[in-house]
ZASELUM-610142 format. One record per residue (C-alpha): residue number from 1; x, y, z. Coordinates in nm, 4 decimals. Example, Ala and Ser with C-alpha at 12.3 -4.5 7.8 and 13.67 -1.06 7.14 Angstrom:
<atoms>
num->1&u->1.2300&v->-0.4500&w->0.7800
num->2&u->1.3670&v->-0.1060&w->0.7140
</atoms>
This chain:
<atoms>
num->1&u->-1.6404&v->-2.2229&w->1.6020
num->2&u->-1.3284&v->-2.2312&w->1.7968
num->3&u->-1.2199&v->-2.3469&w->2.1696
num->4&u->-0.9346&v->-2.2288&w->2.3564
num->5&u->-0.6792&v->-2.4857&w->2.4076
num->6&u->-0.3433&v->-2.4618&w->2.6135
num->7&u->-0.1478&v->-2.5514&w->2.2738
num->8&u->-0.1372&v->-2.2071&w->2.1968
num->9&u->-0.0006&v->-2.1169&w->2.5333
num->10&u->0.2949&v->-2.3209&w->2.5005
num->11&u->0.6396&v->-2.2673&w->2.4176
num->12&u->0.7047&v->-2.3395&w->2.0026
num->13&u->0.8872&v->-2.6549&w->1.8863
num->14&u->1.1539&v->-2.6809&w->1.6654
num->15&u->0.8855&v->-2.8358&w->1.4501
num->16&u->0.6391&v->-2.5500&w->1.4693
num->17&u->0.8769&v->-2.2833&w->1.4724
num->18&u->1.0194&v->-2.3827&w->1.1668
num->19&u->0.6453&v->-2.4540&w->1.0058
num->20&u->0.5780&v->-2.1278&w->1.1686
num->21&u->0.8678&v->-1.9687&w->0.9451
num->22&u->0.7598&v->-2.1590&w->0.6230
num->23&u->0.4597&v->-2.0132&w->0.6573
num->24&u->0.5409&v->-1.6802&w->0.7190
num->25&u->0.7989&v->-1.6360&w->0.4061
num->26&u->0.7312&v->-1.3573&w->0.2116
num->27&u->0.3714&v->-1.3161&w->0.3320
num->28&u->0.1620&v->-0.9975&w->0.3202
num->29&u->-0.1014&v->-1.1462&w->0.5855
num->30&u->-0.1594&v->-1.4152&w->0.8086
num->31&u->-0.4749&v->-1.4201&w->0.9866
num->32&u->-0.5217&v->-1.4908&w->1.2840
num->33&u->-0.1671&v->-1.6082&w->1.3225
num->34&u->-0.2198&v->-1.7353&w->1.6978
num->35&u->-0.5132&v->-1.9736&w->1.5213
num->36&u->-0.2603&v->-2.0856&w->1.2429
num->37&u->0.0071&v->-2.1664&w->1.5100
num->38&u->-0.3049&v->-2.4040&w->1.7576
num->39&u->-0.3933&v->-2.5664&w->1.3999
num->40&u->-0.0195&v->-2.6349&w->1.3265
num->41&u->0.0444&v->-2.7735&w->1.6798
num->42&u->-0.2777&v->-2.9808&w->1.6722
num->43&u->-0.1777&v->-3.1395&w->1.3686
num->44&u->0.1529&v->-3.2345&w->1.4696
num->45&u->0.0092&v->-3.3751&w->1.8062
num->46&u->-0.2555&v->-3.6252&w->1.6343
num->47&u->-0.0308&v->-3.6844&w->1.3415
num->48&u->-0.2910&v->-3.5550&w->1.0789
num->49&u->-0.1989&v->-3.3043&w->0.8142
num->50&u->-0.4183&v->-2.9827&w->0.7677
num->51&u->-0.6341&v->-2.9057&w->0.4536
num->52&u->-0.5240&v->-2.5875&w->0.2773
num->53&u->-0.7089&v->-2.4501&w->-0.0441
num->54&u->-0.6410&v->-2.3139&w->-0.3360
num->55&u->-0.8479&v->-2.1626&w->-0.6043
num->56&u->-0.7899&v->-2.0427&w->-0.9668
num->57&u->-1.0909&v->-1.9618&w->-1.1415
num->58&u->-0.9895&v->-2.0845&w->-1.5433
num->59&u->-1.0483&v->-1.7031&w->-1.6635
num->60&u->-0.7218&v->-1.7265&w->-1.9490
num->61&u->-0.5292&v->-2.0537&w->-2.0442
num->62&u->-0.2139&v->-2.0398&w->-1.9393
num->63&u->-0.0247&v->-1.9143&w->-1.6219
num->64&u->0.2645&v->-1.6656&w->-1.5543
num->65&u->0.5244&v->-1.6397&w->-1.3137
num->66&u->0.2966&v->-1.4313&w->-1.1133
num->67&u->0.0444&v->-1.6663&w->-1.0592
num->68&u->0.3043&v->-1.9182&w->-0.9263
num->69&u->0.3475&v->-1.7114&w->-0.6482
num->70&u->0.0515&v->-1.8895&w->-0.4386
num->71&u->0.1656&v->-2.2036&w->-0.5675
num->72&u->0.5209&v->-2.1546&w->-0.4495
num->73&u->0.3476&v->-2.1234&w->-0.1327
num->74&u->0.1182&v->-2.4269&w->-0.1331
num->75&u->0.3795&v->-2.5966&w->-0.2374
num->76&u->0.6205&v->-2.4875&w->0.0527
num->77&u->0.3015&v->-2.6069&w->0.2842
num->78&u->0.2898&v->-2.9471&w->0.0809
num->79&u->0.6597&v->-3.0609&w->0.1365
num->80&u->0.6087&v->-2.9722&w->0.5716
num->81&u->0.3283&v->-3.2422&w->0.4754
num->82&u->0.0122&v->-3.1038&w->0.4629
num->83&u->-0.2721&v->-3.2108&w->0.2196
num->84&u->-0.3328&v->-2.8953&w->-0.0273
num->85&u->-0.6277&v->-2.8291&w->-0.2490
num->86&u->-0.6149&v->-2.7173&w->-0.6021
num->87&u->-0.9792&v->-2.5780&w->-0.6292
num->88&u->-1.0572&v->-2.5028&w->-1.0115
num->89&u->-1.3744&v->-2.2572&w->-1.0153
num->90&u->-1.5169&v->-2.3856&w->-1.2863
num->91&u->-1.8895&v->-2.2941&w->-1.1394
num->92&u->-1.7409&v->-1.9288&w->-1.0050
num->93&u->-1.5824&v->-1.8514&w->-1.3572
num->94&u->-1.9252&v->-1.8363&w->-1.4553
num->95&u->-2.0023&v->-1.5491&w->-1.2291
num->96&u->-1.6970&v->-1.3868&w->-1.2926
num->97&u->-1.4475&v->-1.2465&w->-0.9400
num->98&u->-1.5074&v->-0.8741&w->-0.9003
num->99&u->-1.2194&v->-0.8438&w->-0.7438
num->100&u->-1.0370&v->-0.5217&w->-0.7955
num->101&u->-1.2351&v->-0.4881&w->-1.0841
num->102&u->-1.4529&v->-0.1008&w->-1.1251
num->103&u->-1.6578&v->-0.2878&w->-1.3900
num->104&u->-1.8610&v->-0.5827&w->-1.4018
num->105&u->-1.5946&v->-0.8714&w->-1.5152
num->106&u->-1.7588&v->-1.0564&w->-1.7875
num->107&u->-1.8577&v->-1.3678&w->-1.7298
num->108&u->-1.7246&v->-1.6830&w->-1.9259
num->109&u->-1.8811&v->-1.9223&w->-2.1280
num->110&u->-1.8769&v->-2.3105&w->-2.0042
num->111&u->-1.6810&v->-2.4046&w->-2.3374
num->112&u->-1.4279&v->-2.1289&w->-2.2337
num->113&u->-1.3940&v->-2.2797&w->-1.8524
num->114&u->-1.3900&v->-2.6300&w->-1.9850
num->115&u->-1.0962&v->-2.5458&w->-2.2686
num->116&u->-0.9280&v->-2.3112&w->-2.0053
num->117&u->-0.9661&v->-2.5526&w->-1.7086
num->118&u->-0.7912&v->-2.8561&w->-1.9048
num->119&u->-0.4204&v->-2.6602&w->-1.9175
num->120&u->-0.4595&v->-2.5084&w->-1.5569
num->121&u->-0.3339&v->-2.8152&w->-1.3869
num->122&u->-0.0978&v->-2.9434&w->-1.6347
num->123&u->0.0703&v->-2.6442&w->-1.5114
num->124&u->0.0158&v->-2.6064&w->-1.1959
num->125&u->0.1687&v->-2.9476&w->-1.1574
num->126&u->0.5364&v->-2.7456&w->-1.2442
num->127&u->0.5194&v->-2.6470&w->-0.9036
num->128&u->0.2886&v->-2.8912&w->-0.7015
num->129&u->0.3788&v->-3.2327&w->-0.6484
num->130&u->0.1173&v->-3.3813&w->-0.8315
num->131&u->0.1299&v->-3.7086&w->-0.6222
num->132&u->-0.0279&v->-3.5089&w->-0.3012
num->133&u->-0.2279&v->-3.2745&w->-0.4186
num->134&u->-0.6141&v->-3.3419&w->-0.4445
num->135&u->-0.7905&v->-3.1706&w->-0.6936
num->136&u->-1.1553&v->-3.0692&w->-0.6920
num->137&u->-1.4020&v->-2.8606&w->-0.8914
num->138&u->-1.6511&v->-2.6284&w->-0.7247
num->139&u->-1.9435&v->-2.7638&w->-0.9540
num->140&u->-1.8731&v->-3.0684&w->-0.7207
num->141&u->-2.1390&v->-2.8749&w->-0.4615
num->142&u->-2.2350&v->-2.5850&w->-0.6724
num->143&u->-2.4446&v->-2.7168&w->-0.8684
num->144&u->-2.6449&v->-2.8665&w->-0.6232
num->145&u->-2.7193&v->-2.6365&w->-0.4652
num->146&u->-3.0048&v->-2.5004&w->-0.6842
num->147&u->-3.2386&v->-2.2204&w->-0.6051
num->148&u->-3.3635&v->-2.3242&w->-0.2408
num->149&u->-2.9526&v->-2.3499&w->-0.1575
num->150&u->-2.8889&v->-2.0422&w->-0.3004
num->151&u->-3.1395&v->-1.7773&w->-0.0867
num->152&u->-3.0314&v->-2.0191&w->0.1887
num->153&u->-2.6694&v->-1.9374&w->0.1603
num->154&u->-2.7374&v->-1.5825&w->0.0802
num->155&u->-2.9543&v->-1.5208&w->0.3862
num->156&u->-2.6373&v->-1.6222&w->0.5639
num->157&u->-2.4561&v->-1.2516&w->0.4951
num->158&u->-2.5674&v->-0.9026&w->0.4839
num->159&u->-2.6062&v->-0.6252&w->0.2306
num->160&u->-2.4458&v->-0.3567&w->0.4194
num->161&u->-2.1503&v->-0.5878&w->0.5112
num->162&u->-2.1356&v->-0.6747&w->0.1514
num->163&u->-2.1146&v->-0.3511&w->0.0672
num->164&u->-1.8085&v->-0.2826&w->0.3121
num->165&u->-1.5571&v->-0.4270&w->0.0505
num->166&u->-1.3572&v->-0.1536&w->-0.0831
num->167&u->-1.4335&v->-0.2143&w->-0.4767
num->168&u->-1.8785&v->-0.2773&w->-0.4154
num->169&u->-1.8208&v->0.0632&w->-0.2388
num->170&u->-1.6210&v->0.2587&w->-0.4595
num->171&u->-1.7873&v->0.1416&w->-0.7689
num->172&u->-2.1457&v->0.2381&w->-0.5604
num->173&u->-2.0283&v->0.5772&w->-0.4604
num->174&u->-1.8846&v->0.6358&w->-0.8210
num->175&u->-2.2455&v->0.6079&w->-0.9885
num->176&u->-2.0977&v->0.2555&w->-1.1585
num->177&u->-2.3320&v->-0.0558&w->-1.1814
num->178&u->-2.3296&v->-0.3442&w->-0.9709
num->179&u->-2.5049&v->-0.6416&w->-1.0802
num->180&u->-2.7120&v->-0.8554&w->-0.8502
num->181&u->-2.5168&v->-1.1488&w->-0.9603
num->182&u->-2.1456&v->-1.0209&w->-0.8213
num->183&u->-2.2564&v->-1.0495&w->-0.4538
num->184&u->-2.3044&v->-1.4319&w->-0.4926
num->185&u->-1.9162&v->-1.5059&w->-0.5977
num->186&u->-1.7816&v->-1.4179&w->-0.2429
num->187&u->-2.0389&v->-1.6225&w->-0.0986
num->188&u->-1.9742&v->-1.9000&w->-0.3212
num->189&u->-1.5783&v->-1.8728&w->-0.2940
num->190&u->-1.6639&v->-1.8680&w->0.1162
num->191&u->-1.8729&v->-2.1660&w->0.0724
num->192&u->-1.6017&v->-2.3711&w->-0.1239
num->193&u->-1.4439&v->-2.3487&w->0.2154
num->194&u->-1.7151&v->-2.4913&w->0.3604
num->195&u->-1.7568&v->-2.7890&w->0.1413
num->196&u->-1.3615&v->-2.8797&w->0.1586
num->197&u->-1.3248&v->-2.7798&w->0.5232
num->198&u->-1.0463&v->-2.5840&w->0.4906
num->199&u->-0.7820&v->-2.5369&w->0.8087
num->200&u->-0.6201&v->-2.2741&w->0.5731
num->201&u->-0.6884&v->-2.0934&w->0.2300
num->202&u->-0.4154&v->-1.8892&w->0.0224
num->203&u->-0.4723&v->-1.5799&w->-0.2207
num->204&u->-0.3827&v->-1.2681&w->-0.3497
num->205&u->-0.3981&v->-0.9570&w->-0.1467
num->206&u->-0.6902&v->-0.8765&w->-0.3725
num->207&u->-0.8475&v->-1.1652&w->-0.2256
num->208&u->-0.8762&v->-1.0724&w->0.1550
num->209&u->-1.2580&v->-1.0103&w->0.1160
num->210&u->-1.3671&v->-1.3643&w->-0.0179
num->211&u->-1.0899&v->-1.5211&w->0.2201
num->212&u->-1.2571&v->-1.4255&w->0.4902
num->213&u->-1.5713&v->-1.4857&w->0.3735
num->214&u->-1.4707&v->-1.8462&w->0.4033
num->215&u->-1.4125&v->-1.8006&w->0.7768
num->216&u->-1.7549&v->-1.6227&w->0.8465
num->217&u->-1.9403&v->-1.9283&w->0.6404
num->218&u->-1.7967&v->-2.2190&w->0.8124
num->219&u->-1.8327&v->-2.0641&w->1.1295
num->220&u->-2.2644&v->-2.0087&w->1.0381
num->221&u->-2.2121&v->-2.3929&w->0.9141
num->222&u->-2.0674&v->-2.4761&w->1.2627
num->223&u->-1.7049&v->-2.5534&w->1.1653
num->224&u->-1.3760&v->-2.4328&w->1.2832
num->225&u->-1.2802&v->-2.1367&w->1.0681
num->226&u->-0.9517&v->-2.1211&w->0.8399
num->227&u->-0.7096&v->-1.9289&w->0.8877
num->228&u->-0.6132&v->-1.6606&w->0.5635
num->229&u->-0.2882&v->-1.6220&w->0.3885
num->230&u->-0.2157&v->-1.3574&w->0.1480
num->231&u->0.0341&v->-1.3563&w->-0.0665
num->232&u->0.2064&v->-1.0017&w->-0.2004
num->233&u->0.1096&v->-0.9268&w->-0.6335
num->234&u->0.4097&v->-1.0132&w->-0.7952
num->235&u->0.6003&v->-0.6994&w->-0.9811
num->236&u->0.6414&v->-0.8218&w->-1.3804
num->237&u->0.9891&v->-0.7505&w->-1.5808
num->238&u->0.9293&v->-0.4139&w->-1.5448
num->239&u->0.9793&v->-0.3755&w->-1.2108
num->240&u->0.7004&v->-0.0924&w->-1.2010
num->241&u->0.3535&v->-0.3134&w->-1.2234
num->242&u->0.2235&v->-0.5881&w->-1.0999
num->243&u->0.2937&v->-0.9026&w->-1.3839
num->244&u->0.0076&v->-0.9122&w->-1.6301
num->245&u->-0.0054&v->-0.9901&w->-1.9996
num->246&u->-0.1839&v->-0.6933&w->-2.0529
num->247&u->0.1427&v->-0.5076&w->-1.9466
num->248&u->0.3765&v->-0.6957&w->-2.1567
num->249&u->0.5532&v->-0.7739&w->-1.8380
num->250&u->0.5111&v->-1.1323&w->-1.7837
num->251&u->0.6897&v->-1.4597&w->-1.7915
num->252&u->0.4799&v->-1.7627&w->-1.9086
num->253&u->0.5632&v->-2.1132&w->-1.7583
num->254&u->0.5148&v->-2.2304&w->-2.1159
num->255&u->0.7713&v->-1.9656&w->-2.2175
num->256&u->1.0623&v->-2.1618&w->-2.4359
num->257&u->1.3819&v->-2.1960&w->-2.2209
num->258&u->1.5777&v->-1.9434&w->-2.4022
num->259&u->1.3008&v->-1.6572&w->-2.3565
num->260&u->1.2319&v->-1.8013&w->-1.9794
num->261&u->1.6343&v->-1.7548&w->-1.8802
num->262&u->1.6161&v->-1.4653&w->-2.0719
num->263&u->1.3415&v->-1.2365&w->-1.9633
num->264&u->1.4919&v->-1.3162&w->-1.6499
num->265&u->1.7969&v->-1.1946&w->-1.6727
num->266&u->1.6175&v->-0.8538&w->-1.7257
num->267&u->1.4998&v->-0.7396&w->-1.3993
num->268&u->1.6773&v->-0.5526&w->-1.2121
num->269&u->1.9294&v->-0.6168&w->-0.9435
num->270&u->1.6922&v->-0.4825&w->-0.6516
num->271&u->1.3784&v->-0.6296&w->-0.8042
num->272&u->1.5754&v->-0.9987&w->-0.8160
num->273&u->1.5462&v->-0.9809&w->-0.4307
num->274&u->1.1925&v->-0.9676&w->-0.4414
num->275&u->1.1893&v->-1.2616&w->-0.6341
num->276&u->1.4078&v->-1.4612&w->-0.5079
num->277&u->1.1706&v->-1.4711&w->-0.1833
num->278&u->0.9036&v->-1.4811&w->-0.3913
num->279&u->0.9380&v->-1.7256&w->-0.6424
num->280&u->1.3014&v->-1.9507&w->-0.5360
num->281&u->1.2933&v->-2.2381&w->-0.3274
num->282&u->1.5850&v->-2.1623&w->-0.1816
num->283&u->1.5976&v->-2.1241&w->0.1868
num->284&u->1.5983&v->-1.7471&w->0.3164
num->285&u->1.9395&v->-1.8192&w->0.5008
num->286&u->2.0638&v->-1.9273&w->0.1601
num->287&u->1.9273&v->-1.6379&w->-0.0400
num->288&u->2.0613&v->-1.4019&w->0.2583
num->289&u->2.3936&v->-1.5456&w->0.2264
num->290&u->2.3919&v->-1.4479&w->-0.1604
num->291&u->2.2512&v->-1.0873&w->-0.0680
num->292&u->2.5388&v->-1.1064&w->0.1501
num->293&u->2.8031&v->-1.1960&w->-0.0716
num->294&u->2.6592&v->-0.9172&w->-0.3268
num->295&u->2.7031&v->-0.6497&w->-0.0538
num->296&u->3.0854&v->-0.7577&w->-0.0439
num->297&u->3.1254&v->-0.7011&w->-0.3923
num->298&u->3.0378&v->-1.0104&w->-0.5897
num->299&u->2.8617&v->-0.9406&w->-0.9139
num->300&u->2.4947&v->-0.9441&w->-0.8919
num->301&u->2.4340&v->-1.1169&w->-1.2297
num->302&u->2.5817&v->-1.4067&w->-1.1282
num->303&u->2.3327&v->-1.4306&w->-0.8375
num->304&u->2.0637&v->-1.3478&w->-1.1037
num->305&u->2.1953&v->-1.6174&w->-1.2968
num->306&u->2.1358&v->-1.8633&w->-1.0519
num->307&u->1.7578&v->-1.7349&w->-1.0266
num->308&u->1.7373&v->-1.7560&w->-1.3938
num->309&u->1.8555&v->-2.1217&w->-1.4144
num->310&u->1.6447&v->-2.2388&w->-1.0845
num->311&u->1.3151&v->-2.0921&w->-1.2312
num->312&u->1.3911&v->-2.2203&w->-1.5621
num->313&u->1.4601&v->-2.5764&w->-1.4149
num->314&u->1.1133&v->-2.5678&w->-1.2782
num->315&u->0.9019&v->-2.5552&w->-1.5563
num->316&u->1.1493&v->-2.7104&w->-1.8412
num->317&u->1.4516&v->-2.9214&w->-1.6987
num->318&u->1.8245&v->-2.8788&w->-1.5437
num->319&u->1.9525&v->-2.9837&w->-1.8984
num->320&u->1.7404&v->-2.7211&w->-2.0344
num->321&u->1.8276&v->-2.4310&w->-1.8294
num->322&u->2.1949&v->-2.5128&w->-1.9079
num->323&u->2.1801&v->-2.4849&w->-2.2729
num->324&u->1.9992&v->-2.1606&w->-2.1881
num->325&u->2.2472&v->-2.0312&w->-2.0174
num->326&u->2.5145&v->-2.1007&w->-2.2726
num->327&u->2.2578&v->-1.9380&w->-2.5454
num->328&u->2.2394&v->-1.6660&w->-2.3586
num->329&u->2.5631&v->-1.6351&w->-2.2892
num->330&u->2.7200&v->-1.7004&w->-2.6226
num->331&u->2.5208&v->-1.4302&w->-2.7856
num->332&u->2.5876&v->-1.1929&w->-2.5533
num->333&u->2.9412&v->-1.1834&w->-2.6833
num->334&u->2.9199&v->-1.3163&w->-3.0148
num->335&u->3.0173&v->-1.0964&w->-3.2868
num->336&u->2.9848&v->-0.7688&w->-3.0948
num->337&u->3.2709&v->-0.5493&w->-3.2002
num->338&u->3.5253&v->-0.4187&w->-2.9141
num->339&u->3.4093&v->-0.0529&w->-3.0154
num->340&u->3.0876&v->0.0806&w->-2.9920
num->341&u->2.8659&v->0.3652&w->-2.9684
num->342&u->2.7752&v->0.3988&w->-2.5908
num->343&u->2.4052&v->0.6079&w->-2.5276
num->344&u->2.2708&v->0.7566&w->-2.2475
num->345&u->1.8869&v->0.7431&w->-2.2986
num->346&u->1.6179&v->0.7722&w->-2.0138
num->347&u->1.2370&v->0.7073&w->-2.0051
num->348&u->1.2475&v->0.3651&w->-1.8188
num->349&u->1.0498&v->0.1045&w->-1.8661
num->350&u->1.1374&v->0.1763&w->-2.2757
num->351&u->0.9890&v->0.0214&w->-2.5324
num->352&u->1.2139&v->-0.1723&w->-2.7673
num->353&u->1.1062&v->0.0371&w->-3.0589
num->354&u->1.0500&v->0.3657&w->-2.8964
num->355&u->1.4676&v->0.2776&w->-2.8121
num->356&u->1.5743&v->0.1998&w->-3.1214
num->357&u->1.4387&v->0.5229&w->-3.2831
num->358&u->1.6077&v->0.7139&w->-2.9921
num->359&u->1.9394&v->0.5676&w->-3.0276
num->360&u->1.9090&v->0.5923&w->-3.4286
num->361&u->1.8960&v->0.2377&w->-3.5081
num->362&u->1.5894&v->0.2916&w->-3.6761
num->363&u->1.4281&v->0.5946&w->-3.8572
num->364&u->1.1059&v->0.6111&w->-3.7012
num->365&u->0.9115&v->0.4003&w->-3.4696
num->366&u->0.6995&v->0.1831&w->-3.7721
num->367&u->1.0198&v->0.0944&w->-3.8996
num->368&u->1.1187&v->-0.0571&w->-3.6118
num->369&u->0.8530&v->-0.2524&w->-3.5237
num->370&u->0.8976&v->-0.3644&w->-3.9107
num->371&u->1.2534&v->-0.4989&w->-3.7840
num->372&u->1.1220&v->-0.6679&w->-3.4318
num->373&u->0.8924&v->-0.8534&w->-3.6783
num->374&u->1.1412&v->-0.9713&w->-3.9129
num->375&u->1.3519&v->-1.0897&w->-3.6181
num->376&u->1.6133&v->-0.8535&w->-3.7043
num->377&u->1.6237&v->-0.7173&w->-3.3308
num->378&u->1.8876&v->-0.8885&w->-3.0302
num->379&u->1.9226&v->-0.7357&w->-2.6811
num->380&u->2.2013&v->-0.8800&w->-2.5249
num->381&u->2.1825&v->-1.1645&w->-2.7405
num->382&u->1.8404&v->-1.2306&w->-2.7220
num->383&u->1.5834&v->-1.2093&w->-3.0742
num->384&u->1.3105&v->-0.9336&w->-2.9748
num->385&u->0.9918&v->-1.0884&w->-3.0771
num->386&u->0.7359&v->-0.8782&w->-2.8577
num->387&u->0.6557&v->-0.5436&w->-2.9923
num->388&u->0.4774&v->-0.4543&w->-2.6630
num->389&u->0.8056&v->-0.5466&w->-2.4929
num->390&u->0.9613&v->-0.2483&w->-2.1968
num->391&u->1.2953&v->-0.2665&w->-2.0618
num->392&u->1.3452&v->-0.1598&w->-1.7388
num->393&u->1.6579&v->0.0584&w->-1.6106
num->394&u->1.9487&v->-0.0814&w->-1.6990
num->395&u->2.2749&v->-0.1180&w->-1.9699
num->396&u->2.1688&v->-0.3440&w->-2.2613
num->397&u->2.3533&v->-0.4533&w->-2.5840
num->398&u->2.1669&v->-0.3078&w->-2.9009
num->399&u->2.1741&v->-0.5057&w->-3.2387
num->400&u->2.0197&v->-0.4231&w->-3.5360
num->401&u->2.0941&v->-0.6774&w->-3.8141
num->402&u->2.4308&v->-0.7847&w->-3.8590
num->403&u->2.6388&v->-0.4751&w->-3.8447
num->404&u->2.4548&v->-0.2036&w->-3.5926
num->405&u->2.5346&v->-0.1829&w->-3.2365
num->406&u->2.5065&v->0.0149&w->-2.9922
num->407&u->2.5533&v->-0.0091&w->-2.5723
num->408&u->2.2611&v->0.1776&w->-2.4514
num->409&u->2.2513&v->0.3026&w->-2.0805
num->410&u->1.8732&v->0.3361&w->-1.9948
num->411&u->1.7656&v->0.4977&w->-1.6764
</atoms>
């Protein structure tokens, strides 16, 4: 339930203008916004921080650079002082989110939550301060609940408004199955809200449905509703889809330092905007000034460079990100000769392999997976490892073993 109050009315703050622009940063959604800006101003009148929630359901081990992108968020949220929530669905991993999915999402075994849910916050903790963040487990209240809280809980929302969300409705009009059991992980996502009474919860933009789920159910449980954030999916190395391991387009946060700088280095110099808002904890006026000083002519790598070492701080150390940078750079020069053949090849995102057979560096494509595998492989320095690996658009130093080069141009 919500009141009107003359808070919203009045003219922003410093304070809440600037919380306001936190907030806002490189959002997709913010709903309601005039709600967010009455919860901010209410908090900063009786001095007590808001309650905003996040949750990962433990479905894989470890995390990628596109997962951080919420946490980036919660964490900008944290340092204005607010108390966040690091909600690990370890009951709703059982169900398994259908969320963009056009197929039931299998659903995981407890051992696989309990292995899975022992690294999530380990991680997580690269990016939260671990000090001020409270950390809860939906079993906490799911479990209770039992059968007679269950059909309560689901009398509490409709079929034919369940059925409004875009993938229940596609998958029903497309003759594909939907199991029983996939209604009750919206309503148990919403009710997490209502057990942690949330002022504010944070998600993908695959996650609008459950988000507001969470502001329908603590309205029926007579609480104020949170607000919903949504955060934009995070394009991988590629440029072209969003980061996934399936794609071979992700960064790990366990990634070594060297790969981390690395992989980097290898977006491209539009997509590094993009991340920069996305995943740098640099102020915008900052990272406007560098888009700035790139538009006058200075080189963009440098400014990628500086991405490269802050993200690479983050989840190793400053230290780290140094020696990186020297790695990198030192075999980026090392031992290529002043003259070499210079290719013009197109099919971007590439494959390392498909590239090398292109540019005749290797006879066929088996042969030079063969020579990924033996570690025979450098792009700009850098040992290929990943067979799966696609470069985007973009000039790259070829080495095969010790004496082949070649400067390919890839569009």
């Amino acid at each position: 339930m919500t009141t009107d109050s003359p808070l919203a009315d009045a003219p922003l703050s410093p304070e809440i203008a600037h919380a306001l622009a936190v907030t806002r940063r490189g959002v997709e959604e913010l709903l309601p916004e005039h709600e967010w800006i009455r919860k901010l101003q209410r908090s900063a009148l009786k001095g007590e921080p808001l309650r905003i929630k996040l949750g990962l359901d433990p479905t894989a081990p470890d995390i990628h650079l596109g997962h951080t992108v919420v946490l980036n968020k919660m964490r900008q949220l944290q340092d204005l002082g607010h108390q966040v929530i690091f909600l690990i669905g370890d009951f709703t991993s059982m169900i398994g989110d259908p969320s963009g999915r056009n197929t039931t999402r299998p659903a995981l075994t407890a051992e696989q939550i309990k292995a899975n849910a022992q690294t999530y916050y380990e991680q997580a903790s690269k990016v939260l301060d671990p000090e001020r963040t409270e950390i809860r487990y939906n079993s906490e209240w799911s479990d209770p609940l039992g059968a007679r809280g269950m059909i309560e809980l689901a009398s509490r929302y409709t079929v034919a408004r369940m059925m409004e969300r875009d993938d229940f409705d596609k998958r029903f009009r497309g003759g594909q199955s939907i199991s029983v059991h996939e209604f009750l992980y919206p309503l148990m996502q919403g009710y997490d809200s209502v057990a942690l009474k949330a002022d504010l919860e944070l998600g993908g933009t695959d996650q609008k449905f459950n988000l507001l789920m969470g502001r329908h159910l603590q309205q029926e449980y007579g609480q104020e509703p949170q607000c919903v954030l949504t955060m934009p999916l995070l394009e991988g190395t590629d440029g072209v889809d969003k980061m996934s391991k399936s794609k071979a387009n992700y960064i790990g946060i366990n990634e070594d330092a060297n790969t981390m700088f690395a992989k980097v280095l290898s977006i491209s110099d539009e997509l590094m905007w993009r991340w920069y808002t996305l995943l740098s904890f640099e102020s915008m006026d900052t990272i406007n000034g560098l888009r700035q000083q790139v538009n006058q002519g200075r080189n963009p790598k440098e400014v990628k460079v500086l991405l490269a070492k802050e993200i690479t701080s983050r989840f190793h150390d400053r230290a780290a990100a140094d020696a990186a940078e020297q790695d990198f750079m030192l075999r980026s020069r090392g031992g290529v000769p002043d003259q070499i053949d210079e290719l013009a090849l197109s099919g971007a995102p590439l494959g390392v392999a498909a590239m090398l057979k292109a540019a005749g560096l290797a006879p066929s494509t088996s042969e030079a997976n063969r020579l990924i595998d033996g570690g025979g492989v450098r792009v700009d320095g850098v040992v290929i490892s990943d067979r799966a690996l696609r470069l985007p658009a973009g000039s790259y130093v070829v080495q095969v073993g010790k004496r082949r080069f070649a400067r390919i141009n890839l569009s």
